[in-house]
C-alpha atoms as one frame of an Amber mdcrd trajectory, in Angstrom:
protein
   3.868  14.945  -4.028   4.442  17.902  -1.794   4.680  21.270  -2.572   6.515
  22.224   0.837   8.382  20.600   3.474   9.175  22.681   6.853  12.595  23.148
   7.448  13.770  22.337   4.081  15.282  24.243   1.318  12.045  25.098  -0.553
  14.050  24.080  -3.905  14.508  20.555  -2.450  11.452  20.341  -1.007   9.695
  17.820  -3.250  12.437  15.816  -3.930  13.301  16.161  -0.365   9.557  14.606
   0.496   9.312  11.791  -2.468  12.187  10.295  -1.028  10.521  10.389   2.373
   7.879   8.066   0.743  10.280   6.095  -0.847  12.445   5.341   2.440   9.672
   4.811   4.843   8.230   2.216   2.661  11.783   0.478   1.923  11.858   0.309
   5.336   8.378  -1.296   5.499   9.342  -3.790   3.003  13.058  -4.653   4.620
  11.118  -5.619   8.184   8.313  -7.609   6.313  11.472  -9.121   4.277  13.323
 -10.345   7.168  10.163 -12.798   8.201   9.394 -15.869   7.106   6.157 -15.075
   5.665   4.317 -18.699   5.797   4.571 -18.244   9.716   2.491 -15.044   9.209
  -0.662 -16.802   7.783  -2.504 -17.296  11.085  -1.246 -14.024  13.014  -3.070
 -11.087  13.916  -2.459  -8.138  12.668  -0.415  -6.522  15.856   1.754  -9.559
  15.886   2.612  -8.650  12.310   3.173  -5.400  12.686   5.012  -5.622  15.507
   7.261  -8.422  13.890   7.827  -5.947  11.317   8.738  -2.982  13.807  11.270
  -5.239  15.490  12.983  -5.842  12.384  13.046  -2.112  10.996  14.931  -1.532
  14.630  17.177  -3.896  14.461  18.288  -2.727  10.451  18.118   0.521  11.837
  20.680  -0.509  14.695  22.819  -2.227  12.138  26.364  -0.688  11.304  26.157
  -1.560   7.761  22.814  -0.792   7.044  22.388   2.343   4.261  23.608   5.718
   5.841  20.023   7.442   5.462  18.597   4.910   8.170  19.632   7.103  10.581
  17.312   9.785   9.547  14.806   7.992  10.330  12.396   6.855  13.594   9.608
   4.063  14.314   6.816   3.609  16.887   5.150   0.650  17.192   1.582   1.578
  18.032   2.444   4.785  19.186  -1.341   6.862  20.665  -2.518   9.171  18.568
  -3.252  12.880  20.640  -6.243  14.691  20.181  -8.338  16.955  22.188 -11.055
  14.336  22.480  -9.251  11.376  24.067  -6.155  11.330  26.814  -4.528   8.420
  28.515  -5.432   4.898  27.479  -8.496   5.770  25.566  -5.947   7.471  22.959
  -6.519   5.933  19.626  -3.457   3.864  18.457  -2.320   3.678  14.824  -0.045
   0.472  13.833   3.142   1.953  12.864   4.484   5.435  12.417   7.764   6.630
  11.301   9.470   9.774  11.379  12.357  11.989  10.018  14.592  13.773  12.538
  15.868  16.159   9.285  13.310  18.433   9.194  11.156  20.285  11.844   8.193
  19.866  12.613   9.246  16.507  11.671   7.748  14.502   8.674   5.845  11.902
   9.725   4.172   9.031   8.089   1.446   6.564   9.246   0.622   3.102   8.692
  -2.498   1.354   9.638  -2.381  -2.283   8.894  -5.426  -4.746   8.043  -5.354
  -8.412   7.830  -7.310  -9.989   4.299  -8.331 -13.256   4.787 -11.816 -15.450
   4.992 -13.138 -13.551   7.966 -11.442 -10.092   7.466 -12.016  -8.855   4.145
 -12.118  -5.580   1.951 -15.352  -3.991   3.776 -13.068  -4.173   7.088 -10.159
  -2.907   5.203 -12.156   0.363   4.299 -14.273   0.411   7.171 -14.128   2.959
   9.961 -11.447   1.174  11.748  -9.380   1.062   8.626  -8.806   3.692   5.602
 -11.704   5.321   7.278  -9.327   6.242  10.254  -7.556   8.589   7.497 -10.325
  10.030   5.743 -12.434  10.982   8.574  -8.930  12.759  10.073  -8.731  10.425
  12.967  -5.759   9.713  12.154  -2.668  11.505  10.475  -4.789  14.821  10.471
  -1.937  16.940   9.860  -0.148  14.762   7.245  -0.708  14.759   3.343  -0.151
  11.498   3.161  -1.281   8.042   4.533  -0.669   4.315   4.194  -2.603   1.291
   4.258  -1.044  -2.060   4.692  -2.559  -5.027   3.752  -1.544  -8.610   5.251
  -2.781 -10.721   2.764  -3.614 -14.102   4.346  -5.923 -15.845   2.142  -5.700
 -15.753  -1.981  -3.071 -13.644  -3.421  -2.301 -10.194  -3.584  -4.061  -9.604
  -7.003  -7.164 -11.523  -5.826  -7.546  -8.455  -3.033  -6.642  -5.751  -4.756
  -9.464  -6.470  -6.763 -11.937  -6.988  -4.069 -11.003  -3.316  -2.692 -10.962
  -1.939  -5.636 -14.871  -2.624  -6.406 -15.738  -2.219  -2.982 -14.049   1.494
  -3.075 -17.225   4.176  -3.210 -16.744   7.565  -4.627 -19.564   8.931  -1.703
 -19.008   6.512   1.052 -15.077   7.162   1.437 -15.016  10.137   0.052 -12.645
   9.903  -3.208 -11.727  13.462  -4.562 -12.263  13.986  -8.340  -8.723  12.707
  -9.362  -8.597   9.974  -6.265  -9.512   6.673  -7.905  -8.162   3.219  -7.001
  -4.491   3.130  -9.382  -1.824   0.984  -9.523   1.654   3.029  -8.848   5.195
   2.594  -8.310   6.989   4.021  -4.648   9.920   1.036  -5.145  10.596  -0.952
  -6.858  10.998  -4.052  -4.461   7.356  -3.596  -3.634   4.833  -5.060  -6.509
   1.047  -4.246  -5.210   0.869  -0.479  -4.215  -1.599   1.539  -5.075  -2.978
   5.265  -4.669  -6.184   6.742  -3.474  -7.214  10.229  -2.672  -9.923  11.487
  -0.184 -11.485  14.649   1.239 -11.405  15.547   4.740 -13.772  17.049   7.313
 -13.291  20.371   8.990 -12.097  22.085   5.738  -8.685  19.849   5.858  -6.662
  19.425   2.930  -6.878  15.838   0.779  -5.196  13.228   1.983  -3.411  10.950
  -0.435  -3.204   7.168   0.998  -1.026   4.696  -0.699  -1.753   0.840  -0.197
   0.414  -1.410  -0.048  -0.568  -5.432  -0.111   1.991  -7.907   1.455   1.685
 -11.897   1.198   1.634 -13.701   4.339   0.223 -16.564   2.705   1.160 -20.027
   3.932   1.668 -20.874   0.094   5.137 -18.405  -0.299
């Protein structure tokens, strides 16, 4: 995915960094795991997220949880720093972990939507959403991004649909190759996809995977 990771053997590099992926979406999928999703219907989206956070600590805080947790760090809602903002008027994004193996460290971002009948796919891609990634407000000096989707209406399948037509090659920027796909980071994890979108300022693509999660009351 990567052709270079900072501090790194270059030879392990890439395989260093597509684990990365895998992990900090395993991790992802263990906090959203530990809830009872029918309870997660009629939440907002920081109560979700931080539901999820608090159970990623506590696994990570667990003695018999799997050795490589310990590479790993989470912020819940950490502020994002750029030259245009300080203090309290930092943007936030939802989740964002880190790796203390490498430095700089590699770090990943999450921002989190909720789909249901008043929050739907235009949200999802709007400026407050994937928008946040391709116009470099957020993860500007990361190759990679990822969307999660709280499904709270219809099913998984239903949305990825919805975002999928509402996805414009102009409007958010998809590079040649960066069309809505299907793709496989888990295999615990069923709906993730992959888009990929030009930057501003000259910045490198970013690649954003998607990752839908039911919080249905119907599960």
């Amino acid at each position: 995915m990567r052709s270079r990771t900072k501090g790194i053997a270059p030879a392990k590099s890439d395989e260093y960094f597509q684990t990365f992926i895998e992990h900090v979406h395993q991790l992802v999928w263990h906090g959203y795991s530990q809830l009872k999703h029918s309870t997660l219907s009629s939440l907002h989206e920081p109560a979700i997220s931080g539901q999820i956070c608090e159970q990623i600590e506590k696994y990570m805080d667990d003695p018999k949880a799997s050795v490589w947790v310990s590479d790993y760090e989470i912020h819940d809602d950490p502020p994002v720093h750029d030259k245009s903002r300080d203090g309290k008027n930092r943007r936030r994004v939802d989740i964002k972990l880190a790796s203390r193996r490498s430095r700089p460290r590699t770090r990943f971002c999450f921002e989190a939507k909720c789909l249901n009948k008043k929050s739907g796919a235009a949200d999802y891609l709007g400026k407050d959403g994937l928008g946040q990634f391709v116009t470099a407000s957020y993860a500007a000096t990361e190759s990679h991004a990822g969307m999660l989707a709280y499904v709270q209406s219809e099913d998984c399948d239903a949305w990825c649909e919805k975002i999928q037509q509402k996805v414009d090659n102009k409007k958010h920027r998809l590079s040649d190759a960066g069309h809505w796909k299907a793709i496989s980071i888990t295999r615990v994890i069923q709906h993730c996809y992959q888009t990929i979108h030009t930057r501003p300022r000259k910045l490198p693509n970013v690649v954003v995977l998607h990752t839908l999660l039911d919080c249905t009351s119907a599960n």
